[in-house]
MISE-22701 format. One record per residue (C-alpha): z, x, y. Coordinates in steps of 0.001 Angstrom, whole numbers, padded with zeros to 6 digits, always signed. Layout:
ZXY ...
END
This chain:
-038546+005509+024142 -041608+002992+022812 -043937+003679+019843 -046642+001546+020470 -049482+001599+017356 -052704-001047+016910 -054618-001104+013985 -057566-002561+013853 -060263-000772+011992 -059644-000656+008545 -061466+000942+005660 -061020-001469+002730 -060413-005270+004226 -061873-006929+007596 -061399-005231+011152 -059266-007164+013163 -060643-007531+016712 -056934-007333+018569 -054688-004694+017577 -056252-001921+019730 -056634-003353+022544 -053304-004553+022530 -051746-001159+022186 -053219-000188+025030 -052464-003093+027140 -048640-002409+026029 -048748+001101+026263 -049576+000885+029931 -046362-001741+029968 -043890+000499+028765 -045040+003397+030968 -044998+000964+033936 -041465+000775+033274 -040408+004355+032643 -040758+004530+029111 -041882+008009+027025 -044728+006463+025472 -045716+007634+021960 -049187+005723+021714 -051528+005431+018646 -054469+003509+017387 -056099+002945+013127 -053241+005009+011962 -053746+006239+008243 -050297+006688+006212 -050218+010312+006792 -051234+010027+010542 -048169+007128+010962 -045674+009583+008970 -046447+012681+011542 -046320+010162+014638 -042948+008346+013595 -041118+011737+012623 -042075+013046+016489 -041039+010283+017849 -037772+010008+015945 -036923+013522+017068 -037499+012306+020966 -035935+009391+020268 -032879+010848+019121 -029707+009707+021254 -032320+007468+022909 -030757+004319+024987 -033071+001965+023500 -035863+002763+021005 -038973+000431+020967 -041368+000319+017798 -044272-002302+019025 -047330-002828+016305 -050149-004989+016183 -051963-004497+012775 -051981-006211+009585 -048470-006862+008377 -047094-009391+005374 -044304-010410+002851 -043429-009031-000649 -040371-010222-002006 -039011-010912+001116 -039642-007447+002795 -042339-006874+005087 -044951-004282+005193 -047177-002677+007851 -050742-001719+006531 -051887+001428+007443 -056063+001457+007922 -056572+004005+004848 -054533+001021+002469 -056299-000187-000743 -053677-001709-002764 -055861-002167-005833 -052612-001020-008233 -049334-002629-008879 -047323+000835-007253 -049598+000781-004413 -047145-000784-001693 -044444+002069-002085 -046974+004836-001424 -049508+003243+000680 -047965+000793+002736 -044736+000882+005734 -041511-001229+004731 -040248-002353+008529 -036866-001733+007095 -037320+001795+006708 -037978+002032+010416 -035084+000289+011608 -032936+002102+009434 -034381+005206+011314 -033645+003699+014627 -030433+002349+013691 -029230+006113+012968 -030703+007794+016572 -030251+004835+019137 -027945+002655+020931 -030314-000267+020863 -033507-000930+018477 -036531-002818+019000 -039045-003599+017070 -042223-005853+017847 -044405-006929+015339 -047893-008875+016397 -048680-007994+012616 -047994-011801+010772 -050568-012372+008368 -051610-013350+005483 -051885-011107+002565 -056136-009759+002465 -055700-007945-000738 -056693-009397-004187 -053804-008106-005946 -051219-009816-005828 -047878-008275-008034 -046530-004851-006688 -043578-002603-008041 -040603-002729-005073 -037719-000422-006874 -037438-002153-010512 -039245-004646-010553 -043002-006050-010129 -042494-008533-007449 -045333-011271-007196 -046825-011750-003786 -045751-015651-002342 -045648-016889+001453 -047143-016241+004585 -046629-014200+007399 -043420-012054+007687 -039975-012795+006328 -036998-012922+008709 -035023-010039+008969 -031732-009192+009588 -030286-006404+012314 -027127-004562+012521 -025421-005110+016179 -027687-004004+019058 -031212-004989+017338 -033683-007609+018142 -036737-007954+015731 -039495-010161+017655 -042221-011930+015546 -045310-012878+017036 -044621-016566+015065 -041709-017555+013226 -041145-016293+009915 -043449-017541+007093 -046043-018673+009673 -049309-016834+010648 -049934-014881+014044 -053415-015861+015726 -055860-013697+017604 -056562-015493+020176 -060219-015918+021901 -059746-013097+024373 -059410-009450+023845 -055761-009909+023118 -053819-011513+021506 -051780-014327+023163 -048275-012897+022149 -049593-009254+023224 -050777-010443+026570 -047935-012415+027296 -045395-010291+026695 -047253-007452+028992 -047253-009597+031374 -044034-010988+030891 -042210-007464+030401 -042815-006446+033811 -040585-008792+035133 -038017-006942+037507 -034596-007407+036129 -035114-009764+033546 -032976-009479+030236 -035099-008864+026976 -034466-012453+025662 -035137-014365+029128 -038411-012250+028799 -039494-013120+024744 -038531-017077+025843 -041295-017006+028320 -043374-015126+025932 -042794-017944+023172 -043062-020625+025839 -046418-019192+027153 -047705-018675+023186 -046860-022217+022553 -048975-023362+025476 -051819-021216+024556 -052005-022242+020806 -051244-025637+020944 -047971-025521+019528 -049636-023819+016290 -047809-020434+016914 -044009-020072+017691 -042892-016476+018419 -039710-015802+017055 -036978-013080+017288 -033459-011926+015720 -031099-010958+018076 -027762-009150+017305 -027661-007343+021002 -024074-006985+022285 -025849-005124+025621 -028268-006602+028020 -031652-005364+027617 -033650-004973+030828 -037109-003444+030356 -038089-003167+034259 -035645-002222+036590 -036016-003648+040343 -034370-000595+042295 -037104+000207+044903 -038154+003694+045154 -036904+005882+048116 -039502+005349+051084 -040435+007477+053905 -038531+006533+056989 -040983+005024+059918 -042972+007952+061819 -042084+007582+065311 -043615+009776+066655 -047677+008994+064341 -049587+008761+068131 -048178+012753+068397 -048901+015831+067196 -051222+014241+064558 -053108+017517+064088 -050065+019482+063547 -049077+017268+060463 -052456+017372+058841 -052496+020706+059038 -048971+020734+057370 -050766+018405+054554 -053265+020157+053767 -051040+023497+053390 -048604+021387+051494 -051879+020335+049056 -052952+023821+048553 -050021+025217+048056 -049521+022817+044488 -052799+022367+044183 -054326+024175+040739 -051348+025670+039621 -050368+026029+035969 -046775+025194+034467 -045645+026303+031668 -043291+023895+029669 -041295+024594+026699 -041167+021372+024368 -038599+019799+022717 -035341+021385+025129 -035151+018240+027698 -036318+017629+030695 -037501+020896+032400 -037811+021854+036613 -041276+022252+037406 -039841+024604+041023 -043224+023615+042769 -041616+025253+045679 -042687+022332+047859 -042638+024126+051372 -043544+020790+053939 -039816+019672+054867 -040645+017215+057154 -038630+013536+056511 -041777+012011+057203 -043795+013248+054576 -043864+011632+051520 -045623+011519+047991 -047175+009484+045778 -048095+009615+042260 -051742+009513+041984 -052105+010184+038269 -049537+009984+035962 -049482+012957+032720 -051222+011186+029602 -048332+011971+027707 -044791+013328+028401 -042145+012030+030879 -041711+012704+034971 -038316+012398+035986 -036020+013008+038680 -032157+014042+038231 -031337+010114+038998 -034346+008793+037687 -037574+008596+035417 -040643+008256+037623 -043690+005858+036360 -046971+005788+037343 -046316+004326+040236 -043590+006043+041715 -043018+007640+045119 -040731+010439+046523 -039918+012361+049561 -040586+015750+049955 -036700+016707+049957 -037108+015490+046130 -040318+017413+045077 -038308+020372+044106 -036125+018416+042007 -039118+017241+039898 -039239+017921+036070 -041133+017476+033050 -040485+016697+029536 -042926+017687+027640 -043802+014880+024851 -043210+015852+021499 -046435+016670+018554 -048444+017135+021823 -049374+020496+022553 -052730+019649+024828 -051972+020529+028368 -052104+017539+030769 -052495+016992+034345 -050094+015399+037433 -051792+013895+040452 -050329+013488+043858 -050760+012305+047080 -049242+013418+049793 -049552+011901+053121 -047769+011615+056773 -048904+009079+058952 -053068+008775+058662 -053260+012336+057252 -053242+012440+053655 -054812+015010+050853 -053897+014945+046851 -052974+017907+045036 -053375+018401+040599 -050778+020473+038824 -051777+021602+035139 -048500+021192+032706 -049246+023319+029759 -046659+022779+026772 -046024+025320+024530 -043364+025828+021492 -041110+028752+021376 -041497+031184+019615 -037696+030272+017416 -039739+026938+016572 -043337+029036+015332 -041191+030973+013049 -038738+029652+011629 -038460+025514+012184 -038404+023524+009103 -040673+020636+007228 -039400+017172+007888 -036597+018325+010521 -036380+015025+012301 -034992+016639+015198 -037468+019310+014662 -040814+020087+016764 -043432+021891+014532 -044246+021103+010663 -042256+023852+009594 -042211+026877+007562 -040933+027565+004058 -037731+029815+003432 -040818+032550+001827 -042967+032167+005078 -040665+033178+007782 -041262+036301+008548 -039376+039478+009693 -039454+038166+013856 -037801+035483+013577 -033763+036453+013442 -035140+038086+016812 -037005+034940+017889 -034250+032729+017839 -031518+035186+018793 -033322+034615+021781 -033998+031006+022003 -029716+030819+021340 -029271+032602+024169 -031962+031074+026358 -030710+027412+025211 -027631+027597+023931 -027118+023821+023940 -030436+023208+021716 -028727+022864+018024 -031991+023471+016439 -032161+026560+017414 -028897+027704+015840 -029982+026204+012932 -033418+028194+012755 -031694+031458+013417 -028945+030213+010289 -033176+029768+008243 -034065+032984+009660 -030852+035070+008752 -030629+033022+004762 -034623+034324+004501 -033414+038254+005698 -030813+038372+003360 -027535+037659+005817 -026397+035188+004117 -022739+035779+005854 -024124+035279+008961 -026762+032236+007798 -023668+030058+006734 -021794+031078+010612 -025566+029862+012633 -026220+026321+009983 -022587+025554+010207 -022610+025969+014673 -025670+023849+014125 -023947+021223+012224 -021048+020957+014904 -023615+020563+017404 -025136+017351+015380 -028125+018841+013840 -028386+017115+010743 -030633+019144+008507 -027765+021746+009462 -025130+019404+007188 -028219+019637+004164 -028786+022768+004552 -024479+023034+004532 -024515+020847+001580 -027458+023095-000708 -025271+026419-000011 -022585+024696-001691 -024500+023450-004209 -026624+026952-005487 -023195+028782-004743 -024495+031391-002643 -022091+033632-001887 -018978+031797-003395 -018601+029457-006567 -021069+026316-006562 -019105+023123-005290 -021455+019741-006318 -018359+017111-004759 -018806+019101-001428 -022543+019309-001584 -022847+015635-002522 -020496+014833+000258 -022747+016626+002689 -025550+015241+001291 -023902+011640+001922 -023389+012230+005690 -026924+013712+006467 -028459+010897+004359 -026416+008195+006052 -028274+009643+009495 -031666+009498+007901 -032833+013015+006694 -035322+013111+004172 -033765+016387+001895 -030584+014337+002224 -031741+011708+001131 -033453+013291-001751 -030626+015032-002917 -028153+012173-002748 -030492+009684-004040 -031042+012018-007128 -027411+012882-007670 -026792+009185-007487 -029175+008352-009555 -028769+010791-012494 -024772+010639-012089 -024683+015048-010777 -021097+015013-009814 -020559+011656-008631 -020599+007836-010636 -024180+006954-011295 -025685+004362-009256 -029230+004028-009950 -030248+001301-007744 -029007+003226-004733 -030598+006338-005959 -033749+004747-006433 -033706+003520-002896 -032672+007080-001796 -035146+008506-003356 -037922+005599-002204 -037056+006359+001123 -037490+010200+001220 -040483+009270-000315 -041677+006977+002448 -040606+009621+004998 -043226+011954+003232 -040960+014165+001187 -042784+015680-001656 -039594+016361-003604 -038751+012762-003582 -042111+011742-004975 -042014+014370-007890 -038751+013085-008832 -040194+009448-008930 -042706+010626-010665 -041130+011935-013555 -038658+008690-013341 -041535+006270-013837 -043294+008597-016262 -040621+008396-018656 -038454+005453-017684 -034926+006595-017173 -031808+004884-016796 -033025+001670-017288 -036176+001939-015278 -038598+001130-017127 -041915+003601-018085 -045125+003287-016531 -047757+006164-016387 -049742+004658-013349 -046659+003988-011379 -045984+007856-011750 -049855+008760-011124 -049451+006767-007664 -046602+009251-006399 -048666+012486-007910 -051615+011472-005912 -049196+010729-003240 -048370+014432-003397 -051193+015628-003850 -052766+013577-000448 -049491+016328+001143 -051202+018809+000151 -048376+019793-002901 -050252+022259-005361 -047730+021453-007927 -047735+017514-008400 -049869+017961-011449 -048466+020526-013247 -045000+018811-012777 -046328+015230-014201 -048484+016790-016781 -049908+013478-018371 -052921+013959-020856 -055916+012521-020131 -055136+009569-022704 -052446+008084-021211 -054446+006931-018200 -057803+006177-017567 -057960+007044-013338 -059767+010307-012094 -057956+011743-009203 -061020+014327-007979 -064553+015150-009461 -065642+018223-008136 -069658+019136-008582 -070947+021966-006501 -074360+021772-005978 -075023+025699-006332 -073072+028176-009246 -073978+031404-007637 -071498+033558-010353 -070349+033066-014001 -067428+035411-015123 -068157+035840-018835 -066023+039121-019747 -062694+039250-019593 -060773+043194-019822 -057781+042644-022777 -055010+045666-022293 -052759+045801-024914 -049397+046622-024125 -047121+048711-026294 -044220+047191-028541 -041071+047264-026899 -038957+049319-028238 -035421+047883-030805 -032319+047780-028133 -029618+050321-029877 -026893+048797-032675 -024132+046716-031098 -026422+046523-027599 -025036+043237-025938 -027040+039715-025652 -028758+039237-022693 -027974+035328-022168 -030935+033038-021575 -031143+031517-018389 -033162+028440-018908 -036318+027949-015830 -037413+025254-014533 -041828+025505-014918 -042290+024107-011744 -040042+025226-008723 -039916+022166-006797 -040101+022262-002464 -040339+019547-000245 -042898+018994+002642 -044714+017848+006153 -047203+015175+006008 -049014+016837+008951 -052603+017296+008437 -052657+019634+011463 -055094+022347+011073 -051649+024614+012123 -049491+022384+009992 -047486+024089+006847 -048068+020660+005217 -046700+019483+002178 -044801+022434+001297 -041256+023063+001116 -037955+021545+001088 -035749+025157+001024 -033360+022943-001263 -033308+025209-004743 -030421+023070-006209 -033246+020286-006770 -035650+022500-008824 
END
């Protein structure tokens, strides 16, 4: 799996010429060597959030997981940053809302891979005047060039396009002389990863004048090999091409109208699915080869992936499938030729993805192995116990769909049940399941309220990189609920739900840097940066929760001036409701339950026009 991203036009600082251009150059790499591609150019923060989450949930129990970006990228404190196009950086909290900490990512990786990979053609010098940014306590001041090193955990390797410290050049061509190396290097048949990033640094070196030394961190335990050499099965020789050569272009051309035009449908996010084109030419001698690859999604056979340049027999066309890639909806289209001897004719099939009806209903905000933004708990609707009773039995090795039938059955009522579907969801590895686990036990529903267990939950799904987990872990840890207070590791918690795009996480900062707790020390603008951070997810509560008067801080978030005010309301109907009547003598107290003003929920970052963004975590405990 590869996530390939270029940035190049940016809004506040200078375009960089590169980037683009080499994500496409690299994209076409990776699919060349039978990589799922997740490609994407001038990312904003949002955009990068909803790209990184799809591909994490395709990724997950991945072989080897690529992240490759060309962009701006540089140093604060030691910890390097990606810059998303849409950055500013003008204030000191900024780089925790705006900007992407490369640690976060392999910490995703880390948690859903064998082997990580991450490629950065992003080391540069800082553009931005400011120069001090918050990172956790403190206000770090911006010093060095370039990236700083970085350290993996066994099975990573972190390539620089120069050595740490050092600046990363464009080049005079159209890319950039690490980018275009290391396409052409990759490619390579049966070369291990670091034989292939020694050429790349050797040809760099060359190309620069010894001003730019790539550079990479290796902790790999496996070998790495990017481009396998196995040749693809060919047709056997056609001994018989001087005969009966209008027999066989007549079997062609029925072959080619028989697939030609026809419409699949694929369900998305279940694995790799049989197309059953019912290939009806049996001959040996016939063979296939891919014309046009689909622009996103993977081909594969049962013993291998297929790349764009693949062939197969016709004995194998019937074995075909489709994976449909994840976030992509947009039907796409599969070319082939098909040929015997001189006779050849090429045939399109239409693959249409579509999500089942299970994910529509009842599939959850920030599910990283999810495949939709999500619903909350109050949107799913009376279908969907029926919709995923269904996708159970249709898939019953899909977790996720145990786990939205355990959403569907909490939101009817069957709570019995609920806890049953979350907890056969949790045994299959979904890890919202062990949240989801972890809040029951928390709110008590249906037996007494058990914090140790939820925390302990809580622990697990965090340590696997969900963003409720980590909310709720990070804020038990960080306020001391049920477990020894650690604030630094809270904070960090609750920084990286936060990054991930979880609303819930950003209110809590909020409120942490409004008032300065546990030694964290007050600042009204730091807290304004994650309320506008919310409020860019869409969250309708951000400033009710924060509440600062308009003294404390002199930023506008919105002016809104409509050019036209077709309607004043001026009267207002008052109905005056009766005294209640005095309870009788000795009538017992009602106790007071204390609310909480603003009910807190979680969110998406998707900005789909479909999307249930920025609403909704389903986790009452943190209200």
């Amino acid at each position: 799996m590869a996530l390939v991203i270029g940035n190049s036009q940016y809004r506040e600082i200078p375009a960089l010429k590169n980037p683009d251009k080499d994500a496409e150059d690299v994209s076409k790499t990776f699919r060349l060597a039978g990589f799922e591609v997740f490609a994407a150019k001038d990312l904003t923060k949002l955009q990068f959030e909803e790209k990184f989450r799809n591909y994490l949930a395709a990724a997950d129990g991945a072989d080897l997981a690529v992240v490759y970006y060309s962009g701006h990228g540089f140093q604060i404190g030691g910890e390097n940053f990606l810059i998303p196009v849409d950055a500013s950086l003008k204030d000191a909290a900024d780089m925790e809302v705006q900007a992407i900490k490369v640690d976060d990512i392999l910490r995703q990786l880390r948690s859903r891979s064998k082997v990580q990979m991450i490629i950065l053609d992003a080391c540069r010098d800082d553009p931005f005047p400011r120069k001090d940014y918050w990172l956790r306590d403190q206000l770090i001041v911006a010093g060095g060039s370039g990236l700083a090193q970085v350290t993996g955990s066994q099975n990573t390797l972190i390539a620089f396009a120069t050595e740490p410290g050092a600046v990363a050049y464009d080049g005079s061509g159209d890319l950039s002389p690490f980018s275009s190396s290391f396409s052409r290097r990759a490619l390579a048949p049966n070369q291990e990863i670091r034989s292939v990033m020694a050429a790349v640094r050797r040809d760099v070196v060359k190309a620069t004048n010894g001003k730019q030394v790539p550079w990479e961190n290796s902790s790999l335990i496996d070998d790495v090999v990017l481009m396998r050499g196995t040749e693809q099965p060919a047709p056997p020789p056609d001994a018989e091409q001087n005969q009966q050569t209008a027999e066989r272009g007549i079997q062609v051309s029925a072959a080619a109208e028989a697939m030609d035009n026809r419409d699949i449908r694929v369900p998305v996010g279940v694995g790799p699915v049989p197309l059953k084109l019912d290939f009806a030419a049996k001959d040996a001698s016939l063979g296939l080869k891919l014309a046009s690859y689909p622009a996103t999604g993977t081909l594969s056979l049962p013993d291998r992936v297929l790349s764009p340049q693949s062939s197969l027999m016709a004995a194998e066309v019937d074995k075909l499938r489709y994976e449909p890639q994840i976030g992509s909806v947009a039907p796409v289209e599969v070319g082939f030729q098909i040929r015997v001897g001189n006779a050849a004719r090429q045939a399109t099939v239409k693959l249409s993805p579509n999500v089942d009806p299970c994910d529509q209903a009842a599939g959850e905000p920030l599910d990283l192995q999810g495949v939709v933004p999500g619903r909350l708990p109050n949107e799913i609707g009376s279908g969907a116990v029926e919709a995923c009773e269904a996708a159970v039995k249709s898939y019953p090795g899909i977790a996720r769909f145990r786990y939205e039938l355990g959403r569907a059955l909490l939101a009817s009522g069957r709570i019995d049940e609920a806890r049953q579907a979350i907890q056969q969801a949790a045994d299959k590895e979904h890890i919202r399941a062990l949240f989801a686990l972890g809040s029951i036990a928390s709110s008590g529903m249906g037996t007494a309220a058990d914090t140790s267990k939820a925390n302990d939950l809580y622990s697990k799904a965090s340590d696997r990189g969900d963003p409720y987990a980590m909310a709720a872990w990070g804020r038990a840890l960080f306020n001391g609920i049920g477990v020894e207070r650690d604030t630094g590791k809270g904070l960090d918690l609750l920084l990286q739900a936060a990054a991930m795009g979880h609303i819930d996480a950003m209110k809590e900062l909020a409120l942490i840097f409004k008032e300065g707790r546990n030694g964290v020390p007050a600042d009204p603008a730091r807290a304004l940066a994650f309320l506008k951070a919310g409020m860019e997810r869409q969250d309708a509560y951000s400033m009710g929760i924060l509440g600062l008067p308009p003294n404390r801080s002199t930023q506008v978030l919105a002016v809104c001036k409509p050019k036209v005010i077709t309607k004043v309301i001026t009267k207002v109907k008052v109905i005056r409701a009766p005294a209640p009547k005095a309870p009788p003598p000795n009538t017992p107290k009602v106790p007071v339950v204390p609310i909480d003003p603003a009910p807190w929920r979680g969110g998406s970052a998707g900005d789909n026009d479909h999307s249930q963004s920025g609403r909704g975590s389903g986790d009452n405990s943190n209200g």
